[in-house]
C-alpha positions in Angstrom: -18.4 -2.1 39.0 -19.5 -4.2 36.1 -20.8 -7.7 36.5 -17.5 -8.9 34.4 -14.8 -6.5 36.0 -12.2 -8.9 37.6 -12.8 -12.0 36.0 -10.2 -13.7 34.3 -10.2 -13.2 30.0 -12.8 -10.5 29.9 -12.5 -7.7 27.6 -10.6 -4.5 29.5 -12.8 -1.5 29.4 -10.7 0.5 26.9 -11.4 -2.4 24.2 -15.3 -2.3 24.8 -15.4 -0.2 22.1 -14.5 -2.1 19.4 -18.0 -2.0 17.7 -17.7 2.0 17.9 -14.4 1.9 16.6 -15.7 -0.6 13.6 -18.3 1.8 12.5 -16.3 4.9 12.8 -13.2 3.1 10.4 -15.8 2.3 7.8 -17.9 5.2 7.6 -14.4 7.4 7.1 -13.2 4.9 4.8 -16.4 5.5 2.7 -16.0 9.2 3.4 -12.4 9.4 2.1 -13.6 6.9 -0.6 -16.4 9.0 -1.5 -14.4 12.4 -1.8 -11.6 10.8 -4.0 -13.7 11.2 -6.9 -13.0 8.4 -9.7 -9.7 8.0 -9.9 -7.9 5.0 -9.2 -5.0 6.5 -5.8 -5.5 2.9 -4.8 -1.5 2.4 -5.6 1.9 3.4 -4.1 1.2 6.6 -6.5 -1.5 7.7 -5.4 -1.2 6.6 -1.2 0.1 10.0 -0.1 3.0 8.9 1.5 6.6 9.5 0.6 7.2 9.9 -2.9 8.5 5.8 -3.6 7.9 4.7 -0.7 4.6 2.2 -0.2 2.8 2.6 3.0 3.4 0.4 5.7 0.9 -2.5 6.4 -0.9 -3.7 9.5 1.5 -6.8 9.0 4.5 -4.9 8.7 3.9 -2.7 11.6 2.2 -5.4 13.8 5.9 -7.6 12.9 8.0 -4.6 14.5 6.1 -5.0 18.0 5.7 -8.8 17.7 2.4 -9.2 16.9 0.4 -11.4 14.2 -2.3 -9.0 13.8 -6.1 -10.2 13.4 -7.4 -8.6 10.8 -10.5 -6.5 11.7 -11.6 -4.1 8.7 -10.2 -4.7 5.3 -11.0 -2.2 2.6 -9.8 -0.4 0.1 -9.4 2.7 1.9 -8.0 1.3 5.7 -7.5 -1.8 6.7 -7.6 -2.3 10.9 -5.8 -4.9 12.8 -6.0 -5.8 16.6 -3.3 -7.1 18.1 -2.2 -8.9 21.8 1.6 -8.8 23.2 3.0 -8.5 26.6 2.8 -4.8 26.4 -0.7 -4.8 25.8 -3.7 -4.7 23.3 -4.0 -2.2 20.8 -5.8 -1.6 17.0 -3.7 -0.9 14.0 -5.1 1.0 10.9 -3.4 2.0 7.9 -4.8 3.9 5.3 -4.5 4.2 1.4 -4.4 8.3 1.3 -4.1 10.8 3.6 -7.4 12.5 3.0 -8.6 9.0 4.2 -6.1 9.2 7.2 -7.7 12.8 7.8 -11.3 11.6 7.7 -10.8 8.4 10.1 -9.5 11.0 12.4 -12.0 14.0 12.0 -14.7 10.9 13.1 -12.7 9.3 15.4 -11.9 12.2 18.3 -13.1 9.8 21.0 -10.4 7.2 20.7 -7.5 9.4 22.8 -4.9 8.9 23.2 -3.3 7.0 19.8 -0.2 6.9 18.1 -0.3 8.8 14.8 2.4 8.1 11.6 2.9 8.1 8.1 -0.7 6.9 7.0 -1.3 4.9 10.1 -2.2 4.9 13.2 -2.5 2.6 16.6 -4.8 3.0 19.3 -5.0 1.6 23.4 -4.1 3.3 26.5 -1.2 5.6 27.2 0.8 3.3 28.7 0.9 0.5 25.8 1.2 3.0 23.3 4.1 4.5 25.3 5.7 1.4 24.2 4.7 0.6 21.5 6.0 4.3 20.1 9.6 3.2 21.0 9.1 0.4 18.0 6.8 2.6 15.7 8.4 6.1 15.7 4.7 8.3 15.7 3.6 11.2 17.0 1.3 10.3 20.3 -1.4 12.3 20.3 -2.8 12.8 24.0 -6.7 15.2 22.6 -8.9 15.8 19.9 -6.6 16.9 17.1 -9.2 19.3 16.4 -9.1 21.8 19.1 -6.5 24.7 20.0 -5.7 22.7 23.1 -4.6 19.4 21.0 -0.8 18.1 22.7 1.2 16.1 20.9 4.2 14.4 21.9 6.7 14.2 19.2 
């Protein structure tokens, strides 16, 4: 047992990994940057989502669960959010394009389980994100989307 486990505001042991996390949303939002080439996808146009339909925001899906987020990342690519509400803490991101979606999650395998939508997606522990998925819609995805053995619960 850790030095901090038990005492009153630390930081659960799932959210330790916030600086990980961090890293991993701004080296795939560079990546998905990167690979876009020079045009400007930055708009409703160019997001990857429905056609006229924006993307939803941190904001806008942090308001459906109850949450004022606290912005974390904010880029061009993804922007991240963490939030705090009786069901629990989680981290929101939403992204500008899906091949920036696809590279947050080809780096991020590690962050199991998460919630996973229309260029978003929302990250804690199984129980919260059980929850959470009642508000959201989402698919939860329970492994490493990568491998044969990934489950999804749709």
């Amino acid at each position: 047992m850790g030095p901090n486990r038990g005492r009153k505001g630390c930081v659960p042991p799932h959210m330790t990994t916030f600086p990980r996390l961090a890293a991993v949303v701004l080296l795939a939002g560079l990546a998905a940057a990167c690979s876009q080439g020079s045009g400007s996808g930055g708009g409703p146009a160019g997001a990857g989502g429905r056609a006229g339909a924006a993307p939803p925001s941190v904001e806008q899906l942090a308001a459906k669960v109850g949450c004022k987020p606290r912005i974390q990342v904010d880029a061009a690519e993804l922007r991240t959010g963490y939030c705090r509400t009786p069901d629990g803490e989680f981290f929101v991101t939403t992204f500008a394009s899906q091949a920036g979606k696809d590279a947050w999650m080809d780096a991020a395998p590690e962050y199991n389980p998460h919630l996973v939508g229309n260029l978003w997606t929302v990250l804690s522990g199984r129980q919260v994100l059980d929850l959470l998925r009642e508000r959201l819609g989402g698919d939860l995805h329970l492994t490493d989307h990568r491998t044969k053995r990934m489950k999804v619960v749709g």
